[in-house]
N, C-alpha and C positions, 0 to 999 in steps of 0.2 A: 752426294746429297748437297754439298756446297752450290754446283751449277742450278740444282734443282733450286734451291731455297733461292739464289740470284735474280734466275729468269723468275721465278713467282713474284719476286717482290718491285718487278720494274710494273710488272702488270698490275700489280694493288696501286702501284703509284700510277697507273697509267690512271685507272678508272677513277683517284680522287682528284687526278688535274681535269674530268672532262666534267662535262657539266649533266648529263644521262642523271647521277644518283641525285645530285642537287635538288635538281629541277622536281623528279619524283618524290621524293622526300617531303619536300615545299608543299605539291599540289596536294600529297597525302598529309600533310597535318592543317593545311587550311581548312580541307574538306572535313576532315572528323573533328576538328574545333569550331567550323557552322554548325555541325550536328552536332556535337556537345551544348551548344548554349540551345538549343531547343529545348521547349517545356512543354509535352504534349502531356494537354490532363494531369500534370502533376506525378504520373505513374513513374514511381522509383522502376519499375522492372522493364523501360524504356531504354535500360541502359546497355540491356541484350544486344537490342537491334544497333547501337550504337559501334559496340563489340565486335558486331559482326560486320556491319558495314568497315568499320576500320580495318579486318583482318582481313574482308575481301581485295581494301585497299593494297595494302602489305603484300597478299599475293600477287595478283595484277603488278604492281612496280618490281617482285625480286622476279620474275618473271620472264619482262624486260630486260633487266638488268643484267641477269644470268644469260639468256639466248645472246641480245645485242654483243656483250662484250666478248663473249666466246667467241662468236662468230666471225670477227673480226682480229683476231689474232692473230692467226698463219697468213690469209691474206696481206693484212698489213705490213707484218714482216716479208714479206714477195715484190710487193709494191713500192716498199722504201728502199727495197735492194739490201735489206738488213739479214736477210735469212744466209746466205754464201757467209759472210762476215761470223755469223754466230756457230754457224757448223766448220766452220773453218778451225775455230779457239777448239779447246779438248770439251766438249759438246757434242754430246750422241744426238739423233734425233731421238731415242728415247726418252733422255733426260729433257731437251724441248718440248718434247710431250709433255711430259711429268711438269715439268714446270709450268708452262702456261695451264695447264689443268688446275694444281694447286694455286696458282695464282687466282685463276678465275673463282677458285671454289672457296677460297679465303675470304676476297673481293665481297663474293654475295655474303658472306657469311657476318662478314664487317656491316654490310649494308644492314644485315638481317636484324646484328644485333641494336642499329643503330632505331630501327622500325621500331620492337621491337620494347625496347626501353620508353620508348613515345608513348606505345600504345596503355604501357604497364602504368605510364603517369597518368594516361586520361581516365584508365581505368579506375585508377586507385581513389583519384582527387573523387567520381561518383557513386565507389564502390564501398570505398575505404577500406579495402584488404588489399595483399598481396597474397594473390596462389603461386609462390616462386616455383615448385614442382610442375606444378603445371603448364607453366610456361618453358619450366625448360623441355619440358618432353613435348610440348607442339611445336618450339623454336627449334628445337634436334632434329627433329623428324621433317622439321621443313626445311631445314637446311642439308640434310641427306638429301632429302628429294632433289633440293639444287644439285646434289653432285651428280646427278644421273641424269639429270637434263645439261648440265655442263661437257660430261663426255659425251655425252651425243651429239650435242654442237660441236664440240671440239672438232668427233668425226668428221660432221656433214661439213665442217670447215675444209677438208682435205680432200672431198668429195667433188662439190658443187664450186664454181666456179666462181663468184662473187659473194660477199656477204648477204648480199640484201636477199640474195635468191636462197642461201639456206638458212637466215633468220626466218622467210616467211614460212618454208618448210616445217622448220621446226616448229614455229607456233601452234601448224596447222595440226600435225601429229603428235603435241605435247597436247593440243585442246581437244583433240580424238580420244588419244588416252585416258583421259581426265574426266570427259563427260559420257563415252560410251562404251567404253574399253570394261568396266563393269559390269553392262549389261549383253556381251559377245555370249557367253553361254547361255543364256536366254531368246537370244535372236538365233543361236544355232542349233536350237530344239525346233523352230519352225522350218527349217531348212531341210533338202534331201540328198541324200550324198552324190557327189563325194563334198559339194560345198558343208555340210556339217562338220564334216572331217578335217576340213581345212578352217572353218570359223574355230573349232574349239583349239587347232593349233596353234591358232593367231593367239587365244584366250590364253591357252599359258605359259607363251612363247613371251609377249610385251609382258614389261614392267609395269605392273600396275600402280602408277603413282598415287592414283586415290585412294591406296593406303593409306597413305603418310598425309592426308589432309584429316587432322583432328579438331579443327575449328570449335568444333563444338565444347568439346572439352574445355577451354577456354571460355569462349561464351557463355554455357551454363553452369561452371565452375563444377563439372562431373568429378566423379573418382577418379586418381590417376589410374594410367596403365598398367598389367603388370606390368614389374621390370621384365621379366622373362621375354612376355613378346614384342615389349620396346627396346630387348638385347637384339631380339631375332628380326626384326624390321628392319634393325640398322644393318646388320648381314646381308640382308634382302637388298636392301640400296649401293651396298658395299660391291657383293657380286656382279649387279651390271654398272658399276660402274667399271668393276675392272672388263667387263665384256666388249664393252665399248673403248677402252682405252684402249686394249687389246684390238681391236679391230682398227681404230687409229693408225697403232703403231705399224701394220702389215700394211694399212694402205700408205703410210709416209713412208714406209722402207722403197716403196718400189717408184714412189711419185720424186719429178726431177724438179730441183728446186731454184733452176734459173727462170 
């Protein structure tokens, strides 16, 4: 656990020496502080659209921040001749796994909390409440989602060949997931087999991340969750993440790392 918590923690530092979260950060609170001082019509219940624009915000950057810096991990360490060095010291590639995974998953989750807090003061200053419950069960659940977008980079890190080529990857099939991946059993009721048979296996093979997007909750200041199925969600995130670690781990077992 030591090696583990080590290699995590050079990665948290890695990400608050670069400039990625900064930068993000910056554009997302300039953007929902022009929109904050807007006054359309006086309408108090303008502040929805405010909400939600910020939280789209929030997503879009942890997003980024999550695929980009995952993806660049194993590479990086290959590239600077650091990976021999680190496997060399009493360091499994497991525990490298594990590590740069909790590193990465911390990373966002730091980031998250930092959004996160921003969004709760702009909130509050036009709101004047805080729903602490409910932010933390849309902040948990988006921050689970990050760990399952996390080990899947982590995979396609040990996969594909350069970063740039499995960040774009990843975007492609996390913004698949997200905006269609919903509606698979629906598109495989128009279908004849054996393609139906294979759409519905797609259906409930992926993770469906648009689970874990509760925006709304937030925005419209709804009832929280139960806890039960905000226990079981987190399971739900929990399992492919180990899915995908696990798949990691088998393709780094066999992959040479000069």
């Amino acid at each position: 656990m030591k090696n583990i918590s080590a290699v995590a923690g050079v990665v948290i530092k890695e990400l608050y020496r670069r400039k990625d979260f900064y930068v993000l950060f910056i554009v997302t609170i300039l953007i929902c502080l022009v929109m904050a001082s807007v006054n359309i019509y006086n309408d108090a219940h303008i502040v929805r659209y405010l909400k939600e624009i910020c939280l789209d915000l929030i997503w879009l950057a942890s997003l980024v921040i999550a695929i980009t810096t995952t993806a660049r991990q194993i590479p990086a360490e290959r590239e600077n001749r650091t990976l021999l060095p680190l496997l060399a010291k009493p360091l499994t590639r497991v525990q490298l796994i594990l590590g740069k995974f909790m590193g990465c998953w911390l990373a966002c989750g730091l980031a998250l909390l930092c959004f996160y807090l921003f969004f709760g003061a702009l909130s509050a200053s036009r709101e004047h409440e805080w729903p602490l419950l409910n932010y933390f069960q849309a902040g948990m659940l988006h921050w689970f989602m990050l760990g399952i977008i996390v080990a899947f980079a982590l995979l396609g890190s040990l996969i594909f060949a350069a970063p740039s080529s499995n960040s774009t990857i990843c975007f492609v099939i996390i913004g698949g997931i997200l905006f269609v991946a919903r509606h698979l059993d629906q598109v495989a009721l128009t279908l004849g087999e054996p393609l139906r048979t294979i759409v519905y296996w797609l259906y409930f093979m992926i993770p469906h991340l648009e689970l874990f997007d509760v925006r709304d909750l937030v925005v419209h200041n709804w009832p929280l969750i139960p806890w039960t199925y905000f226990g079981l969600a987190l399971l739900y995130a929990a399992f492919y993440m180990g899915i995908f670690l696990i798949g990691a781990r088998l393709v780094f077992r066999r992959k040479a790392v000069n």
